[in-house]
C-alpha positions as a Python dict, from the first residue, in 0.01 Angstrom:
ca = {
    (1, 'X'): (0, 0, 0),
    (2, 'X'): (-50, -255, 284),
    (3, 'X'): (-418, -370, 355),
    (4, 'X'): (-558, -486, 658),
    (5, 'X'): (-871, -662, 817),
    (6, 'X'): (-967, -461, 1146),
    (7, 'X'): (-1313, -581, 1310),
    (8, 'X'): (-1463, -291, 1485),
    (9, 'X'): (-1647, -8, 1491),
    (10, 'X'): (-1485, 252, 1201),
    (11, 'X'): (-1594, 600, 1374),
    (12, 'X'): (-1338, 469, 1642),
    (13, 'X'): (-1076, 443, 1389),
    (14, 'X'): (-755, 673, 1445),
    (15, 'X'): (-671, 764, 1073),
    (16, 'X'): (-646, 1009, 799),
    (17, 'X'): (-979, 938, 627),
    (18, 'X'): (-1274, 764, 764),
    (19, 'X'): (-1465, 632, 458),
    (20, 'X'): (-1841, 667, 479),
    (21, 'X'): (-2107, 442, 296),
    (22, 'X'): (-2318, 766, 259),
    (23, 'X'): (-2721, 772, 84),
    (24, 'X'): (-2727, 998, -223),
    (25, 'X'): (-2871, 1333, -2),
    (26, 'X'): (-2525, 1307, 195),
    (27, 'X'): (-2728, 1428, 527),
    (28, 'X'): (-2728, 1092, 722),
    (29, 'X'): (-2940, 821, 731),
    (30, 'X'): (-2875, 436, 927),
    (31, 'X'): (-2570, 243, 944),
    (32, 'X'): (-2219, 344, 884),
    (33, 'X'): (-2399, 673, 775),
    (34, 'X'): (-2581, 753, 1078),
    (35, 'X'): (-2318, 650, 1282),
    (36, 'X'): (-2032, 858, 1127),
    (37, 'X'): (-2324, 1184, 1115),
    (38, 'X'): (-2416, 1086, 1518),
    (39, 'X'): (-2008, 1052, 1612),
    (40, 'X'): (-1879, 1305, 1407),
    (41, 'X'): (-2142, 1594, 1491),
    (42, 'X'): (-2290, 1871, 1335),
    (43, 'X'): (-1958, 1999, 1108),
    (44, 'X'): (-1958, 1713, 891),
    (45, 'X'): (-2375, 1794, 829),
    (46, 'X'): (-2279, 2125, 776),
    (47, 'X'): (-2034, 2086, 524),
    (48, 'X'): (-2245, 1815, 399),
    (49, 'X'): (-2517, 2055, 332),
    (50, 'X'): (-2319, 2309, 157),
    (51, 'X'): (-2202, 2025, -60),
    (52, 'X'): (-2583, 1950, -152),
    (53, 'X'): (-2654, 2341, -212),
    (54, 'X'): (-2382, 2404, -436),
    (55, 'X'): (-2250, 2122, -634),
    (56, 'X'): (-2462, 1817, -570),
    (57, 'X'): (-2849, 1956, -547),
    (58, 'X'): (-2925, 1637, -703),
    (59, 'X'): (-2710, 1431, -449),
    (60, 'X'): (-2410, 1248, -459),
    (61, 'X'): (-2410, 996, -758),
    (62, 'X'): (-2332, 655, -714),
    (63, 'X'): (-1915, 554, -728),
    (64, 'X'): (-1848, 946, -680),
    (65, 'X'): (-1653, 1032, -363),
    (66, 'X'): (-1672, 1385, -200),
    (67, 'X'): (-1506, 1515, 89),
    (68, 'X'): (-1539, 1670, 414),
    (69, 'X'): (-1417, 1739, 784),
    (70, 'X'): (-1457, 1492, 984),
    (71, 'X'): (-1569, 1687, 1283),
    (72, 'X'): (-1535, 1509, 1634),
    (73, 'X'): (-1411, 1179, 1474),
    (74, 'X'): (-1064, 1106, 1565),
    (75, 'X'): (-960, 1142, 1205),
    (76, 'X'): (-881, 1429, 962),
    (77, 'X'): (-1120, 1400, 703),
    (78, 'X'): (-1478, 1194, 593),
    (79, 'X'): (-1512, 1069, 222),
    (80, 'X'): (-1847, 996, 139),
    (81, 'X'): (-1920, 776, -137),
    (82, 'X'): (-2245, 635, -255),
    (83, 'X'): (-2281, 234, -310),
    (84, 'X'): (-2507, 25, -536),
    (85, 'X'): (-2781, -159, -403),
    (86, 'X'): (-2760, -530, -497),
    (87, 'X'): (-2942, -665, -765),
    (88, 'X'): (-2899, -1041, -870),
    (89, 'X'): (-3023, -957, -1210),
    (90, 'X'): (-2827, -703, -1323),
    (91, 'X'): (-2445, -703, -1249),
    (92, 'X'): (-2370, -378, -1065),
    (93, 'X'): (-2040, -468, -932),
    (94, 'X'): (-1808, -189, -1135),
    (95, 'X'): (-2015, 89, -929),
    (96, 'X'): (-1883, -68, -617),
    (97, 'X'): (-1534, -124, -680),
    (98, 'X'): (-1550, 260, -858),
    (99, 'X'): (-1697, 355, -481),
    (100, 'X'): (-1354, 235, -366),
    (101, 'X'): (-1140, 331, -632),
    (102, 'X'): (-1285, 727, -614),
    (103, 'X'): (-1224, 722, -228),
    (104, 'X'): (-901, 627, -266),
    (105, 'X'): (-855, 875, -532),
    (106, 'X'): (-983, 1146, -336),
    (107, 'X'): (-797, 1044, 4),
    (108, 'X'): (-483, 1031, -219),
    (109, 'X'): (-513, 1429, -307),
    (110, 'X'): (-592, 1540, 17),
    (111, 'X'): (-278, 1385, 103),
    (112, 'X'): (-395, 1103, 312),
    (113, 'X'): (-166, 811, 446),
    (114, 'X'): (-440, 639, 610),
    (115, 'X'): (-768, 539, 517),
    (116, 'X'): (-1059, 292, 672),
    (117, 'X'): (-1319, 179, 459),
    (118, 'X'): (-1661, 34, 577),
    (119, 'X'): (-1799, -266, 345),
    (120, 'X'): (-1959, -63, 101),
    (121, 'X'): (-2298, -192, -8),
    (122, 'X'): (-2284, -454, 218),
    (123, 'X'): (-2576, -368, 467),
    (124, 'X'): (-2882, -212, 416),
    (125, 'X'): (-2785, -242, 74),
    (126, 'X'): (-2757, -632, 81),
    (127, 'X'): (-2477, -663, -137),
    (128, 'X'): (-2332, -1049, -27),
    (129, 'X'): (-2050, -1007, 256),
    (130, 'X'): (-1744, -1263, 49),
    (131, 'X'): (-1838, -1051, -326),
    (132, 'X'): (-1838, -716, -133),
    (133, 'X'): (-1516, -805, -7),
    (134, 'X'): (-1381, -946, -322),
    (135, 'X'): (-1473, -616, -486),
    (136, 'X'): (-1306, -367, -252),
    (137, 'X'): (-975, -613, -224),
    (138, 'X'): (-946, -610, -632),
    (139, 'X'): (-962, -282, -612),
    (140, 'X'): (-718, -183, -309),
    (141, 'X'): (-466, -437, -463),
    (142, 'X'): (-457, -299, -820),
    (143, 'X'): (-405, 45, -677),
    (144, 'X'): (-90, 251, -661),
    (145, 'X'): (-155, 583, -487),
    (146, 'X'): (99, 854, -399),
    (147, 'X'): (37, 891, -76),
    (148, 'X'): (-200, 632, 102),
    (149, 'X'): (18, 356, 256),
    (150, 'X'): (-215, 168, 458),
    (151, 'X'): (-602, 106, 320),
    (152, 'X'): (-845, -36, 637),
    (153, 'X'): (-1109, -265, 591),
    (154, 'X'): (-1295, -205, 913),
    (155, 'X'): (-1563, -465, 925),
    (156, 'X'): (-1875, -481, 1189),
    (157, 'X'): (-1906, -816, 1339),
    (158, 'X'): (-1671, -1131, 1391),
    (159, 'X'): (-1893, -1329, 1131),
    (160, 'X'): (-1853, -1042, 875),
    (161, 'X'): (-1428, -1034, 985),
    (162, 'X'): (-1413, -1415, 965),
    (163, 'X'): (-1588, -1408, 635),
    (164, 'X'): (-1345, -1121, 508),
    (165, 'X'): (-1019, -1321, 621),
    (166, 'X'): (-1112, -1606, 459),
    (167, 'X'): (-1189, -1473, 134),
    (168, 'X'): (-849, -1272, 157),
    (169, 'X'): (-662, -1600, 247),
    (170, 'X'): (-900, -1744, -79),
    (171, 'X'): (-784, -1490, -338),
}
């Protein structure tokens, strides 16, 4: 599976599955979550909301991945996974790199050949941008899916892309 560095904006991504950094109640909130919810429209709330009524009335726990249409982005399908919020006293890092690993897992069976992730954990939920990013790349490389070939890292900013290509070149 080949992994790239794209800096951009990931609801403009042209792909199988758009990965989003979802809250627990899966019905939208700021960042990568509002902005998937506000891009892809009301179909991936719907869905969402079905999800919440029948399987997760509790919400989505953290490192699970559901998914869903991905209504008017230009992709086929939305994963939503739930990320830890940083703590520098207590080591939380094996809920973020399951966050990957489950997406993956689920954009695998669906069939998926494409997938862009966001940096999970890495904004409102202040996880540092270089340990986010070594997280999701120890994942990605260890894994061998059927069908994903290509996994995105789609990253918001140049300073957050710079700091992502140099801890790529690092490791």
């Amino acid at each position: 599976m080949e992994i790239t560095l794209v800096e951009g904006d990931i609801t403009a991504q042209r792909i199988d599955v758009v990965v989003n950094a979802a809250n627990s109640s899966l019905l939208g909130g700021g960042g990568v979550d509002g902005a998937i919810h506000r891009r892809g429209g009301p179909a991936i709330l719907a869905e969402c909301r079905a999800l919440r009524a029948s399987r997760y009335g509790r919400g989505l726990p953290t490192g699970q991945a559901v998914a869903t249409t991905a209504g008017n982005l230009p992709a086929r399908w939305v994963v939503h996974t739930v990320g830890p919020v940083f703590s520098a006293t207590e080591d939380r890092s094996a809920r973020l790199r399951d966050c990957y690993a489950n997406s993956l897992r689920t954009a695998d069976e669906l069939g998926a050949a494409t997938v862009a992730f966001p940096l999970i954990s890495a904004g409102v939920y202040r996880w540092p941008v270089d340990d986010a990013v070594r997280q999701a790349l120890r994942v990605l490389r260890a894994a061998t899916p059927a069908h994903v070939t290509e996994a995105r890292l789609v990253l918001f900013g140049a300073g957050t892309h710079a700091t992502a290509q140099r801890v790529l070149a690092e490791d």
